[in-house]
BATOR-411600 format. One record per residue: residue in three letters; y, z, x of N, C-alpha, C in turn. Coordinates in steps of 0.1 Angstrom, whole numbers, plus 5000, padded with zeros to 4 digits. Each point is the difference from the previous one (the first is absolute). Layout:
BEGIN
<ALA <Y Z X> <Y Z X> <Y Z X>>
...
END
This chain:
BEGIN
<UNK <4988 5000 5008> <5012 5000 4992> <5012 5000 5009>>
<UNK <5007 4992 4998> <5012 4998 5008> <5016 5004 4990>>
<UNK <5007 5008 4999> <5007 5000 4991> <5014 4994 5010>>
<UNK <5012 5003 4992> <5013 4997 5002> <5004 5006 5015>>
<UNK <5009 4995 5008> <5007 5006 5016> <5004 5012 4995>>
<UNK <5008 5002 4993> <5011 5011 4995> <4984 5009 4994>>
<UNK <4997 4997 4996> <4985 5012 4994> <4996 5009 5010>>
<UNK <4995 4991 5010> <4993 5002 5012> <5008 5005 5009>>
<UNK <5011 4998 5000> <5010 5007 5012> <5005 5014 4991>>
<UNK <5001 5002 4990> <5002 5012 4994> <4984 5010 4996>>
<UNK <4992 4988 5002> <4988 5011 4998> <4995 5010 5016>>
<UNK <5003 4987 5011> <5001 5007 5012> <5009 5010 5002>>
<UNK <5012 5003 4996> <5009 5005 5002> <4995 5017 4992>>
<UNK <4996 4997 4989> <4992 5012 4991> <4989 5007 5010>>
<UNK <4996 4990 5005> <4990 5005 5011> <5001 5006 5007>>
<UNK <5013 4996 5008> <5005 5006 5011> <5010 5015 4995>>
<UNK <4996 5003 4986> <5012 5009 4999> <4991 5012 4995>>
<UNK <4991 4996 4993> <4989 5008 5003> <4988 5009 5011>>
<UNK <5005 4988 5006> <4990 5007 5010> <5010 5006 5013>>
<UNK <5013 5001 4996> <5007 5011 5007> <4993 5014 5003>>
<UNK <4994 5003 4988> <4996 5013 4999> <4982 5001 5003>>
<UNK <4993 4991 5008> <4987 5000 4998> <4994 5012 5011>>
<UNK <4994 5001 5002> <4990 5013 5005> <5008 5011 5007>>
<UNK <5012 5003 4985> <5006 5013 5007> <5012 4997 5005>>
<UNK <5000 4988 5008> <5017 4998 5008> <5004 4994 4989>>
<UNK <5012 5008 4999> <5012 4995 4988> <5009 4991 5011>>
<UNK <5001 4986 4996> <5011 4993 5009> <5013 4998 4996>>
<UNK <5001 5010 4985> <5015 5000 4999> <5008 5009 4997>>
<UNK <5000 5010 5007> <5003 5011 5003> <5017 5000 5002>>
<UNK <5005 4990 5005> <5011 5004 5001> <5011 4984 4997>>
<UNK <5013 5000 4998> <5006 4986 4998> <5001 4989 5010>>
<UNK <4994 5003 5010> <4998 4994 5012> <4988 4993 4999>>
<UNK <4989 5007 4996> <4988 4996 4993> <4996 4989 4996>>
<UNK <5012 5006 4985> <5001 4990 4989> <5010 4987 5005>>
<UNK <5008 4997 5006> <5007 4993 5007> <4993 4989 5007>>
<UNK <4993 5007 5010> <4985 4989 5005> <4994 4993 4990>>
<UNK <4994 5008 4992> <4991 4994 4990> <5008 4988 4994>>
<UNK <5011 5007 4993> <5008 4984 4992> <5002 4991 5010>>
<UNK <5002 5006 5012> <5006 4984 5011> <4984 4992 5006>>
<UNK <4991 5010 4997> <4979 4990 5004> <4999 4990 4982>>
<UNK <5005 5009 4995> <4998 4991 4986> <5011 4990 4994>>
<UNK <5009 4999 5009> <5013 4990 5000> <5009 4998 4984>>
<UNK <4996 5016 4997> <5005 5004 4983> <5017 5004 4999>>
<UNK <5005 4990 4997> <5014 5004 5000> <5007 5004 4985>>
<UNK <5020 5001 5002> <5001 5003 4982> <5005 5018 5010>>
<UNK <5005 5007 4989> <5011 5008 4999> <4994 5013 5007>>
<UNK <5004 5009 5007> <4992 5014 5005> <5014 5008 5001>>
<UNK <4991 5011 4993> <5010 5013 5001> <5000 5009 5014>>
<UNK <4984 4999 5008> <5001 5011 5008> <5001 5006 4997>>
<UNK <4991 5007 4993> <5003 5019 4994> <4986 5008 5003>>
<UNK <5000 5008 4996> <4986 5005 5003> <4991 5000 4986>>
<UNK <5011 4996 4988> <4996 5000 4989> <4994 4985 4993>>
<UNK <5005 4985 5011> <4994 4990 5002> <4983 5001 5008>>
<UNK <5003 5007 5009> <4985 5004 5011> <4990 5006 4985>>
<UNK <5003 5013 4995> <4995 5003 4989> <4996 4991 4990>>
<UNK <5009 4990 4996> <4990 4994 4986> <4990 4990 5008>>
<UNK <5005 4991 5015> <4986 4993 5002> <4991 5011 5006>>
<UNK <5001 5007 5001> <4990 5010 5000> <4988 5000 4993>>
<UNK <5009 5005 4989> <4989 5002 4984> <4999 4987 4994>>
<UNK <5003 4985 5000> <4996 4988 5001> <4987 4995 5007>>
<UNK <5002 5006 5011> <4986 5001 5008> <4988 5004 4994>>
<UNK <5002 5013 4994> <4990 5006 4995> <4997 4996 4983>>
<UNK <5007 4994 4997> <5000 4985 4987> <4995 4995 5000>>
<UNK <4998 4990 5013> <5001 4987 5003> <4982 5006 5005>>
<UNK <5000 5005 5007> <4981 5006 5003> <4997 5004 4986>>
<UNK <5003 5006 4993> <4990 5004 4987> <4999 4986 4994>>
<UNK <5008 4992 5001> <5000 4986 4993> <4988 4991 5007>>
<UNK <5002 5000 5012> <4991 4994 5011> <4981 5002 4995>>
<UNK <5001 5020 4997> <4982 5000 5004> <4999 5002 4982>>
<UNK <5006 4998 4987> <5001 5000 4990> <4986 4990 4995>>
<UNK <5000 5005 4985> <4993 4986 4996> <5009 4993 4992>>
<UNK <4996 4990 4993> <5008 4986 4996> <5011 5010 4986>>
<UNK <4998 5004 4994> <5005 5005 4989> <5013 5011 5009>>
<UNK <4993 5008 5005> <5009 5008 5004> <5013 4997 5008>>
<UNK <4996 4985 5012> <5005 4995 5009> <5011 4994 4989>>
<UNK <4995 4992 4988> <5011 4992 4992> <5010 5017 4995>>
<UNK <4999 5010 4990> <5010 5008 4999> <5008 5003 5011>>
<UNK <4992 5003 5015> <5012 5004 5009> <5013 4990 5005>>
<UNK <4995 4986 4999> <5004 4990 5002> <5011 4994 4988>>
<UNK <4996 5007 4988> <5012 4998 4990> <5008 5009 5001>>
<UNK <4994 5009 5000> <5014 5009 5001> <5005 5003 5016>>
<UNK <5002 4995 5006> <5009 4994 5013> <5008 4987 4990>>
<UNK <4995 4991 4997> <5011 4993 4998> <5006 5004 4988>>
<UNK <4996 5008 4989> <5005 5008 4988> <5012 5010 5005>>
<UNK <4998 5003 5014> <5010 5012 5003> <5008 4991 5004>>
<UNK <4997 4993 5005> <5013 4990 5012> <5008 4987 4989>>
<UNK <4994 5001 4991> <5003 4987 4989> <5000 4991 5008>>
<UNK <4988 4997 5005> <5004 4986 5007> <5002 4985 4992>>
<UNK <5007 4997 5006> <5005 4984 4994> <4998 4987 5011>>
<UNK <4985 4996 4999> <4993 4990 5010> <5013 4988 5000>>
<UNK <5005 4992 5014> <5007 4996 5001> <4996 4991 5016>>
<UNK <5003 4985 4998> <4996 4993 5014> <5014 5000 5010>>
<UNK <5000 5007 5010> <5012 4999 5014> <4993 4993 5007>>
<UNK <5011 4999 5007> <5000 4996 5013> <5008 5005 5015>>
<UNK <4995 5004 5008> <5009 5010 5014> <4995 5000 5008>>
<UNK <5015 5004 5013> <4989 5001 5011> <4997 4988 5005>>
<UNK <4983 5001 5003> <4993 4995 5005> <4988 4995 4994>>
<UNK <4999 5004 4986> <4995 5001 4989> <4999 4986 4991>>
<UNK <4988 4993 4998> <5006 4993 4987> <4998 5004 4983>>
<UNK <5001 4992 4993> <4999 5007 4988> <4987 5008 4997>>
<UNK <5005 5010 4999> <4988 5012 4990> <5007 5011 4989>>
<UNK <4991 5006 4999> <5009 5004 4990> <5002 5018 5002>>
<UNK <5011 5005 4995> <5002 5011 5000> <5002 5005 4985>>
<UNK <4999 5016 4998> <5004 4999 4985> <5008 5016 5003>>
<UNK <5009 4998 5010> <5007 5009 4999> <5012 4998 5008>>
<UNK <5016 5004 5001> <5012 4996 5005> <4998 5008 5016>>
<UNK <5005 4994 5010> <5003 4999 5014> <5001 5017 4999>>
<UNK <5012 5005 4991> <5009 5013 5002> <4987 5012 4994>>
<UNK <4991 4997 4994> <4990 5007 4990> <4996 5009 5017>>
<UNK <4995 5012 4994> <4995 5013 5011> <4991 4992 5004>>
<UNK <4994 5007 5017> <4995 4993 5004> <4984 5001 5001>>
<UNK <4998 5013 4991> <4985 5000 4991> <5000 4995 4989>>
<UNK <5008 4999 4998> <4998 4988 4984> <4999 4986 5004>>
<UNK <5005 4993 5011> <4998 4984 5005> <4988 5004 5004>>
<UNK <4995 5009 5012> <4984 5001 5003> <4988 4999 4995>>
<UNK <5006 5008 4990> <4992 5002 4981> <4993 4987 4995>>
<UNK <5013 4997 4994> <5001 4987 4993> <4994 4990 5006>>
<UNK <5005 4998 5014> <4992 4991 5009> <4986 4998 4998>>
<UNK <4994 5013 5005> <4987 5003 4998> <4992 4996 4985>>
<UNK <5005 5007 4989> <4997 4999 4989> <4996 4981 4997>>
<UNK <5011 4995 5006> <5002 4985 4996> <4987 4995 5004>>
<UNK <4998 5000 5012> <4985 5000 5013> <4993 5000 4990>>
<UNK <4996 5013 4991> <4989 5009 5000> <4996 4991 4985>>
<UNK <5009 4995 4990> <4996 4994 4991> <4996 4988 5004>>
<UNK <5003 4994 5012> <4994 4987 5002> <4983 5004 5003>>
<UNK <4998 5009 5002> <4989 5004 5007> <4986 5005 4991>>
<UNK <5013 5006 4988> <4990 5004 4986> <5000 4993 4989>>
<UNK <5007 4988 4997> <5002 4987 4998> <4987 4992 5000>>
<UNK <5001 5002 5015> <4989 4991 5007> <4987 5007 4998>>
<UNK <4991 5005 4999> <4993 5010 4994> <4994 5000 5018>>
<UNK <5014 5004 5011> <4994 5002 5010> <5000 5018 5004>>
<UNK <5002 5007 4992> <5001 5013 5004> <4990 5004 5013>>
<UNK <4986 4997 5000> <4993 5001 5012> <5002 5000 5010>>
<UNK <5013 4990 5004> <5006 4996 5014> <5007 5011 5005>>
<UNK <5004 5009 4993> <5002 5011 5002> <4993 5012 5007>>
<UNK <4994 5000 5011> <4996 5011 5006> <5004 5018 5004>>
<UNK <4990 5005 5010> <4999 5011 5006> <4993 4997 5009>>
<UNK <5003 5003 5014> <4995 4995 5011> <4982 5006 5002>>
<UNK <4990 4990 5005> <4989 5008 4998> <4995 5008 5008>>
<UNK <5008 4998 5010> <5000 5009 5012> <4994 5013 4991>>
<UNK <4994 5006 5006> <5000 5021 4993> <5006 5009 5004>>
<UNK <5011 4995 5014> <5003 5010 4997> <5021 4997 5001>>
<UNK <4997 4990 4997> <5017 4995 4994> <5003 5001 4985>>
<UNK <5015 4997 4996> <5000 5003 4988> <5011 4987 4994>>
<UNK <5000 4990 5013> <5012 4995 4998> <4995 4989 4988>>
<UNK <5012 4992 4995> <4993 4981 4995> <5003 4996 5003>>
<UNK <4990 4986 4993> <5000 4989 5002> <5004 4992 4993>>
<UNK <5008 4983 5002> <4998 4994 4992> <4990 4990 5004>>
<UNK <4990 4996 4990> <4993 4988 5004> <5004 4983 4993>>
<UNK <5002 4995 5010> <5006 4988 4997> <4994 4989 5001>>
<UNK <4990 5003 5011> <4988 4990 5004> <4993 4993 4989>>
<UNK <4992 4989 5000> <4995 4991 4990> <4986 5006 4997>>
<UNK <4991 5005 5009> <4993 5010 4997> <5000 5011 4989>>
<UNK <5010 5008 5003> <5000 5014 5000> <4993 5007 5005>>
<UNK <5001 5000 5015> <4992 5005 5009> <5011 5011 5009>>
<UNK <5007 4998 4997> <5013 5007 5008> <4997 5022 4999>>
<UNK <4994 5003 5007> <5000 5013 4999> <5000 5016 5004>>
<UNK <5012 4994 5015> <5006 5009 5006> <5015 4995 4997>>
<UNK <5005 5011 5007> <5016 5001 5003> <5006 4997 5011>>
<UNK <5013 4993 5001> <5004 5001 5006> <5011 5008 5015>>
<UNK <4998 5015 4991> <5005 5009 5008> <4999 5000 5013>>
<UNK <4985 5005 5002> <4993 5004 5013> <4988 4992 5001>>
<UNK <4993 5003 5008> <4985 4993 5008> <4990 5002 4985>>
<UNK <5003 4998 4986> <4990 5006 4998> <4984 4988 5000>>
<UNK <5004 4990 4999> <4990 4987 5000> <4989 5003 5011>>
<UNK <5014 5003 5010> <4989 4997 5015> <4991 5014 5001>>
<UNK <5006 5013 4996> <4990 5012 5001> <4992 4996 4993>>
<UNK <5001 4994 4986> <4986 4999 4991> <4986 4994 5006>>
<UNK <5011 4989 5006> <4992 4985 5007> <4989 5009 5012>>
<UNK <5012 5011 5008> <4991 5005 5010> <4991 5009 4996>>
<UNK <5004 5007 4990> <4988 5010 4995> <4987 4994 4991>>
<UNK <5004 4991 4995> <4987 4996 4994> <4989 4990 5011>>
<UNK <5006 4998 5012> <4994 4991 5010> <4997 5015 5010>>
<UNK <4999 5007 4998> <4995 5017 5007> <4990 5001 4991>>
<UNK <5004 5003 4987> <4987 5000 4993> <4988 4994 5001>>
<UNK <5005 4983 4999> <4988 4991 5000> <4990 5002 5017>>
<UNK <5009 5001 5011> <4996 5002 5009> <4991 5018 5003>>
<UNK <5004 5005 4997> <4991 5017 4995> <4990 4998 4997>>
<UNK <5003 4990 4983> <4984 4997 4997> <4990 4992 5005>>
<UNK <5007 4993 5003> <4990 4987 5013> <4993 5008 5014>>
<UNK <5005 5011 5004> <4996 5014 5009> <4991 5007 4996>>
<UNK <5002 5001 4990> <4991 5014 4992> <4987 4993 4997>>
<UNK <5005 4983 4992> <4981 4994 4999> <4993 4995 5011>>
<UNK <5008 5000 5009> <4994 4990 5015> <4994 5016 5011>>
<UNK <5005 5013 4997> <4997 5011 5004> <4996 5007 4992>>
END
């Protein structure tokens, strides 16, 4: 499933804002943080700098994950009511560096409510698409971060944080090797 650029660059972006907080390290801890993050995710549009901006994508985060490991019913309520709170009003721009996609909220709107909305927008293309699946949790065991899977497969099922592919890769090639010891000894 291939969806829209603007989907997929806002579904990575969800990604990336979630897994701020995966195994314990919170990565936005401070407006410096959050700073980084908007300038890796190249998300522009109005900032307060407050600590009360750090605050709502905070608890967006923790939105945006219950929406993530949700099932389809529940994932659609959280996802209405983000754009129920935001009234969003879907609309095609163009900026930047950007070509047309669409936003459904003003440049000046807080900047957990563009995050929001953004996401939200993603997330209906996604439950639209009766792709909710694509939506992971890393299978690593002992990560907690997601995934998105984008691959043609849906074979995609580590994270991109840390090493977790290659530990799996190496522990289950310890395994197999263990057991190939144990029957040959």
């Amino acid at each position: 499933m291939t969806f829209a650029p603007d989907t997929e660059v806002a579904l990575r972006s969800v990604v990336g804002l979630i897994n701020t907080a995966h195994s314990g390290i919170d990565g936005l801890l401070t407006l410096a943080d959050l700073d980084a993050f908007l300038a890796r995710e190249r998300f522009t549009g109005s900032r307060t700098h407050t600590q009360g901006e750090l605050r709502s994508v905070r608890q967006l985060r923790t939105t945006l994950r219950a929406i993530w490991t949700a099932d389809e019913d529940r994932a659609v309520d959280l996802v209405n009511n983000i754009l129920r709170n935001a009234r969003a009003l879907p609309q095609l721009v163009k900026h930047d560096h950007w070509d047309y996609h669409l936003h459904a909220t003003t440049p000046e709107a807080p900047l957990a409510e563009r995050l929001a909305v953004e996401a939200a927008m993603a997330l209906v293309d996604v439950l639209r698409s009766g792709e909710l699946d694509r939506l992971r949790v890393c299978a690593s065991p002992d990560c907690g971060a997601v995934v998105l899977d984008l691959s043609r497969n849906r074979s995609r099922l580590y994270c991109d944080t840390g090493n977790c592919a290659n530990r799996e890769h190496v522990r289950a090639y310890r395994q197999r090797r263990a057991a190939r010891s144990a029957r040959a000894g």
